[in-house]
DOVO-513183 format. One record per residue (C-alpha): residue number from 0; residue in one letter; x, y, z. Coordinates in steps of 0.25 Angstrom, whole numbers. Each point is the difference from the previous one (the first is absolute). Example, Ala and Ser with C-alpha at 12.3 -4.5 7.8 and 13.67 -1.06 7.14 Angstrom:
0	A	49	-18	31
1	S	6	14	-2
# end
This chain:
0	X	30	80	-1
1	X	3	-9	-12
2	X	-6	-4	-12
3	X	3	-13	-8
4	X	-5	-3	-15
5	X	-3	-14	-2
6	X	1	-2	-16
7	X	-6	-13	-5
8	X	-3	-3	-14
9	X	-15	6	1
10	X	8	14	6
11	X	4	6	11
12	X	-6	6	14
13	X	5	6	10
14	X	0	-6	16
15	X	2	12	8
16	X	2	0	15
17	X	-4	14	5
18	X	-5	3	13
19	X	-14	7	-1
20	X	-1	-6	-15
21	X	-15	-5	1
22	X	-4	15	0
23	X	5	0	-13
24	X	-7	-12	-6
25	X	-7	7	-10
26	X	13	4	-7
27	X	2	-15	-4
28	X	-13	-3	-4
29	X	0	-4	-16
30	X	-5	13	-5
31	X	-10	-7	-10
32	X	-4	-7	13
33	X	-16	-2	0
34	X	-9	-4	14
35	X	12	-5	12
36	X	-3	-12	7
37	X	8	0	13
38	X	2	-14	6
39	X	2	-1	15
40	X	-2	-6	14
41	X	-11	9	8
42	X	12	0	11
43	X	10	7	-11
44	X	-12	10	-4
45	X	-3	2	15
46	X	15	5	2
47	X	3	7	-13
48	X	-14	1	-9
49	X	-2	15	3
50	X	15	3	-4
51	X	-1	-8	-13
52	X	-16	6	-3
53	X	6	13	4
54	X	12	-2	-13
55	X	-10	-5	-9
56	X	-9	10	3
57	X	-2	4	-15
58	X	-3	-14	-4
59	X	-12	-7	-1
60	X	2	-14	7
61	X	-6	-11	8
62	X	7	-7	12
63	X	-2	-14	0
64	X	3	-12	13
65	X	8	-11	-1
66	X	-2	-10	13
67	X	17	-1	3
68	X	7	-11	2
69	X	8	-13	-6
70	X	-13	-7	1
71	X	-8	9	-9
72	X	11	3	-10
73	X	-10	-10	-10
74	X	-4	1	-14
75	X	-14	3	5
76	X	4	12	7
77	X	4	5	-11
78	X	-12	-5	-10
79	X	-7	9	13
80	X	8	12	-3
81	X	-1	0	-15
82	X	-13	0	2
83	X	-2	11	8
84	X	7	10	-10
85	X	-8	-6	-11
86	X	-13	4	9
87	X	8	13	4
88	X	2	3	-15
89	X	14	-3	-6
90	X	5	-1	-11
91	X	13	-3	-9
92	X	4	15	3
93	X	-1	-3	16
94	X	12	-1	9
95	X	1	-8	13
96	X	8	3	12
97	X	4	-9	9
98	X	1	6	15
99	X	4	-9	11
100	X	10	-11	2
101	X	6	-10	-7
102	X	-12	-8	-3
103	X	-9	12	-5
104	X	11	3	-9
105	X	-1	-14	-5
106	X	-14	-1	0
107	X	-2	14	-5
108	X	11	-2	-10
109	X	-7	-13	-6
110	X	-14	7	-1
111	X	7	12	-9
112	X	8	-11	-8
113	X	-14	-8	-3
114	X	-10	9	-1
115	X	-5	3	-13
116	X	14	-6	-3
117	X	9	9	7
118	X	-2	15	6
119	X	11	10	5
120	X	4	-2	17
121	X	6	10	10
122	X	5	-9	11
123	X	2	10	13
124	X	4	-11	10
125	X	-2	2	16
126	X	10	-13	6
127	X	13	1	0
128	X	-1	-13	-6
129	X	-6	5	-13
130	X	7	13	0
131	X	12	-6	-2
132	X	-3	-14	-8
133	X	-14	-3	-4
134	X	-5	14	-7
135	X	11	0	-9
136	X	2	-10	-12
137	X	-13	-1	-7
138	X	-1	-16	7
139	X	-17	0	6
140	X	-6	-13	2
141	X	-10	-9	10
142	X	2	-13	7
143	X	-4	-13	-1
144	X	-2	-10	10
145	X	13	-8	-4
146	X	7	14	0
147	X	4	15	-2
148	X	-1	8	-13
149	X	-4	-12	-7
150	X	-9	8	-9
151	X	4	14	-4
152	X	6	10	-10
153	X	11	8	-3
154	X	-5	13	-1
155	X	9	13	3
156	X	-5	10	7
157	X	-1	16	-6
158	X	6	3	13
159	X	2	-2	13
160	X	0	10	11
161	X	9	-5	13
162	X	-5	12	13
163	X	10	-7	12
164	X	-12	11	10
165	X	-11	-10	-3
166	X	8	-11	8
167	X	-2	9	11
168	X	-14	-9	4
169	X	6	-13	-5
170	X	0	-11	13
171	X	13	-4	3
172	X	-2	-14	-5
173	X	-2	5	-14
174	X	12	8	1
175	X	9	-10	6
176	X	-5	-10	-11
177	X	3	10	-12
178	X	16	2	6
179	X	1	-15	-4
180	X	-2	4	-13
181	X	13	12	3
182	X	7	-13	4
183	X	-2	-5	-11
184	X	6	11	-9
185	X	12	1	8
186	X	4	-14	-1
187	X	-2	-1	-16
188	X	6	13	-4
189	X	3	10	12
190	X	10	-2	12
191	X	0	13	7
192	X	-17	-2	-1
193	X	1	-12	7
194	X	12	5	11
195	X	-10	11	1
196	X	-10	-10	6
197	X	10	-6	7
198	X	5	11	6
199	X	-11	11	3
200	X	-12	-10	4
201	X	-4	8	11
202	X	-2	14	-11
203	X	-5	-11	-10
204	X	-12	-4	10
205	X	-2	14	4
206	X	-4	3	-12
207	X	13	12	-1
208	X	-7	9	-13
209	X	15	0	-7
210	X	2	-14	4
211	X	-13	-5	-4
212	X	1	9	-14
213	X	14	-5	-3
214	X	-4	-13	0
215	X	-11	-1	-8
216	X	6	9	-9
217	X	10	-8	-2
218	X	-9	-13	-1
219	X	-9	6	-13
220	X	13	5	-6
221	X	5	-16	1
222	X	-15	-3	-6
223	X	0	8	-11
224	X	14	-2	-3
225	X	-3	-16	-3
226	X	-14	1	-5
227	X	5	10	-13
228	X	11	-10	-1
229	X	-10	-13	1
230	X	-14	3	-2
231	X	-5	-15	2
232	X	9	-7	8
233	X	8	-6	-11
234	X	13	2	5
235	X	4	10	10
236	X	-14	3	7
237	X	0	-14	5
238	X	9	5	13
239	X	-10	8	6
240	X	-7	-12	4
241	X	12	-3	10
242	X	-8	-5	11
243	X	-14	-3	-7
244	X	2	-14	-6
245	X	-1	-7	15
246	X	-7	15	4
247	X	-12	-3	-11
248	X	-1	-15	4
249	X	-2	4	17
250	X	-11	8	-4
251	X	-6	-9	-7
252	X	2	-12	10
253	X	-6	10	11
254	X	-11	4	-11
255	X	3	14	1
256	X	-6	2	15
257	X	12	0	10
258	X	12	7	-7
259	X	3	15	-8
260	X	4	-2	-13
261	X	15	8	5
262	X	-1	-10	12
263	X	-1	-11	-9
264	X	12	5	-9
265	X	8	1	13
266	X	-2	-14	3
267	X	4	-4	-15
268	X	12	9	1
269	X	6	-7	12
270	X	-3	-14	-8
271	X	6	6	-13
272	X	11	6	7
273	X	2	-15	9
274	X	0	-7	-12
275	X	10	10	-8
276	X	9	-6	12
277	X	-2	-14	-1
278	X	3	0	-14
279	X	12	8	0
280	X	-5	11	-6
281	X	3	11	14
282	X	9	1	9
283	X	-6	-6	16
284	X	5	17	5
285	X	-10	6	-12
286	X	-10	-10	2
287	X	-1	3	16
288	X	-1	14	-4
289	X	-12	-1	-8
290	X	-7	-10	8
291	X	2	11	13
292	X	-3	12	-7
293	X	-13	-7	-4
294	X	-3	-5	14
295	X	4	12	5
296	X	-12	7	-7
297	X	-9	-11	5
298	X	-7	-8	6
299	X	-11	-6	-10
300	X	-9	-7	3
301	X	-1	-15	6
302	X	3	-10	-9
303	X	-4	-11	8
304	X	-7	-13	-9
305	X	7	5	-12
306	X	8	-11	-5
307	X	13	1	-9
308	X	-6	-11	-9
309	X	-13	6	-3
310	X	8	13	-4
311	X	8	-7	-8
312	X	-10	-7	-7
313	X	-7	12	-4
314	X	11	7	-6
315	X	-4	-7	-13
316	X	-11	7	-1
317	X	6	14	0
318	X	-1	8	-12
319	X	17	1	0
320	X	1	-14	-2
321	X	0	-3	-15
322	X	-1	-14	-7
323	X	2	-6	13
324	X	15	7	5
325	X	-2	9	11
326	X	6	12	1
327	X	8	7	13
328	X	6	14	1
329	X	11	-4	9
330	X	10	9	6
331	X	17	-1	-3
332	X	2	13	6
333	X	-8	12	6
334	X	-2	9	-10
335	X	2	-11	-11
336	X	-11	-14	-3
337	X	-1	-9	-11
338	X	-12	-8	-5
339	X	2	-15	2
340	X	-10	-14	-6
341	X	1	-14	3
342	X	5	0	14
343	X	0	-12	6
344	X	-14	-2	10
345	X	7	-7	10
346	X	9	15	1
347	X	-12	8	-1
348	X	-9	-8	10
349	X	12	0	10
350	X	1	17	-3
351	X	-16	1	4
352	X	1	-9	12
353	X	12	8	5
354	X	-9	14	-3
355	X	-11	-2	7
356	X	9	-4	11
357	X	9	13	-2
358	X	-11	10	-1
359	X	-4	9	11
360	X	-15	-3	4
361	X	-9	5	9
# end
C-alpha cells in the first residue's frame, strides 16, 4: 500500500495507508517521545485498544476518554483532557495520539497543539471519514454553538497511520457517511474516482478490500497533495470544503444531533452542485450526475423543519466567510471546481430550497 509525504513549511510526514499498519505504531512514534497520551472513545478502544497496547507494548502510556460526538466537540472537553495528562504526568517532551474518528482527531489534534503550547500527534484514524480527509492536514478544532471548527489550530501531525482492517467494525452508517467525503474528491480532482462510485456501488457498499483500498488511497493522495501545496487554506486548499459551506451551516441549524458530519456534506454537495447549475457554472448532464451518485449513496437523514432561510442565514457565521463575502467551492466540471464570493442570495437561497427537496431522505 502507498505512502504519501505531506511537506509544509514546519516539515514533512508521511500518511501511509497499509493494511495491518497499527501493529506498527511504534515505529512512527517521535523517537525523543516522553509518556503517550492516547485519546479515544471507549467503543474505538473496545474494538481495537488490545491491537494498539499490544504495538505500544514498549511504551509507557495512559489511555484517556473522550465522550464522542458533535455535541461534546467543546473547548471544555478539551480543558478536561489537558488536564488529565497534566495529572497523568506530561510534559513538553509527551506525544498525543489521536485514535478514532474525525472528531477524536480534531479534538486530540487541538489538545497536542495547546498543551504546554504544542506537543507531537500520531493520528491513526478508524472512519472511513478520517481516513481519508480529517487525519490528514494538521487542521484540529472544537465547535461552538454558532458553528463548526470555530476555535481551533493548525497543527500537523508527525504522522498519520491510514489501516483500511480497522473499518472492518465501523457501522454501515459511518462508512456510508465517510464515501461522501470520496465523493467529494472525485468531483474536485478525480473522474475515474467518481465513475468508480458511480459505477461499482454495490462492491463500494460491500466494503470489496481493493475497492475500498483504492479509494481511500486515492483520497489521502488528493489530501496531501493540496495540503503541501496550501497549508492554511489561502489558495488551493479552499476546494476541499466543496460541500461544507451549506454542510457546516445544516449542522449547526440541527445542533449537531440529527446528521453525520459526511451526511451533512452530502446534503451541501447537492446545494453546491444545484447552485453551480443555476449560475451557469455546469452543465444540467454533470449536475444530474453528482446530485444521483450522492443520492445513490444515501438516504440521510430527514430533513423535515429545516428551513432554507434559516440555513442561509447562518452561512454568515461560518469560519469560510471572510469580511462578510461568503465563500462556495462550486463544480464547472467533474474532476474540476472553482472558488466563487458574492453570489447573489436570491441564487443561493433558491439552490438550498431546491437541495433539500432533491436529497434522498429517510
Amino acid at each position: 500500500m502507498p505512502e504519501f509525504v505531506v511537506k509544509t513549511a514546519g516539515g514533512r510526514y508521511a500518511a501511509v495507508v497499509e493494511r495491518g499498519i497499527l501493529a506498527r505504531t511504534a515505529e512512527f512514534v517521535p523517537v525523543s517521545a516522553g509518556k503517550i497520551f492516547v485519546i479515544t472513545t471507549r467503543d474505538v478502544w473496545d474494538a481495537h485498544g488490545a491491537a494498539l497496547d499490544a504495538a505500544l507494548a514498549t511504551k509507557e502510556r495512559d489511555v484517556l476518554y473522550f465522550p464522542g460526538g458533535e455535541a461534546n466537540k467543546r473547548l471544555s472537553q478539551v480543558e478536561a483532557l489537558c488536564d488529565a495528562m497534566l495529572a497523568g504526568g506530561a510534559d513538553r517532551s509527551s506525544s498525543v495520539i489521536a485514535f478514532g474518528g474525525g472528531i477524536v482527531g480534531d479534538v486530540g489534534g487541538f489538545v497536542a497543539a495547546s498543551y504546554m503550547r504544542g506537543v507531537k500527534v500520531l493520528q491513526i484514524p478508524t472512519t472511513l471519514l478520517a481516513q481519508v480527509d480529517a487525519a490528514t492536514g494538521g487542521k484540529t478544532g472544537v465547535n461552538l454553538v454558532g458553528g463548526k471548527n470555530l476555535l481551533g489550530a493548525f497543527h500537523q501531525p508527525h504522522a498519520v497511520l491510514v489501516d483500511p482492517t480497522v473499518l472492518d467494525t465501523l457501522p454501515q452508517r459511518e462508512y456510508v457517511a465517510g464515501l461522501y467525503e470520496v465523493i467529494k474528491y472525485g468531483v474536485i480532482q478525480t473522474p475515474w474516482l467518481f465513475d468508480l462510485l458511480e459505477d461499482k456501488r454495490d462492491e463500494v457498499l460491500g466494503r470489496d478490500p481493493d475497492t475500498v483500498d483504492t479509494l481511500i488511497a486515492e483520497s489521502v493522495r488528493i489530501k496531501a497533495e493540496v495540503v503541501s501545496a496550501d497549508e492554511k487554506e489561502s489558495g488551493l486548499r479552499r476546494i476541499l470544503n466543496f460541500g461544507h459551506t451549506l454542510g457546516h451551516a445544516l449542522e449547526a441549524e440541527t445542533r449537531y444531533e440529527r446528521l453525520l458530519h459526511g451526511e451533512a456534506v452530502g446534503f451541501g454537495m447537492i446545494a453546491a452542485t444545484l447552485l453551480a447549475e443555476r449560475l451557469g457554472l455546469l452543465d444540467k448532464m454533470s449536475s444530474e450526475s453528482i446530485v444521483e451518485v450522492v443520492n445513490d449513496y444515501g438516504p440521510i437523514p430527514s430533513l423535515a423543519g429545516v428551513e432554507a432561510e434559516n440555513l442561509c442565514a447562518r452561512l454568515f457565521q461560518d469560519k469560510k466567510t471572510i469580511q462578510g463575502k461568503v465563500h462556495f467551492v462550486l463544480p464547472e466540471s467533474i474532476g474540476s471546481v472553482v472558488v466563487k464570493s458574492g453570489i447573489d442570495p436570491e441564487e443561493v437561497l433558491h439552490a438550498t430550497r431546491d437541495a433539500l427537496k432533491r436529497t434522498r431522505q429517510a
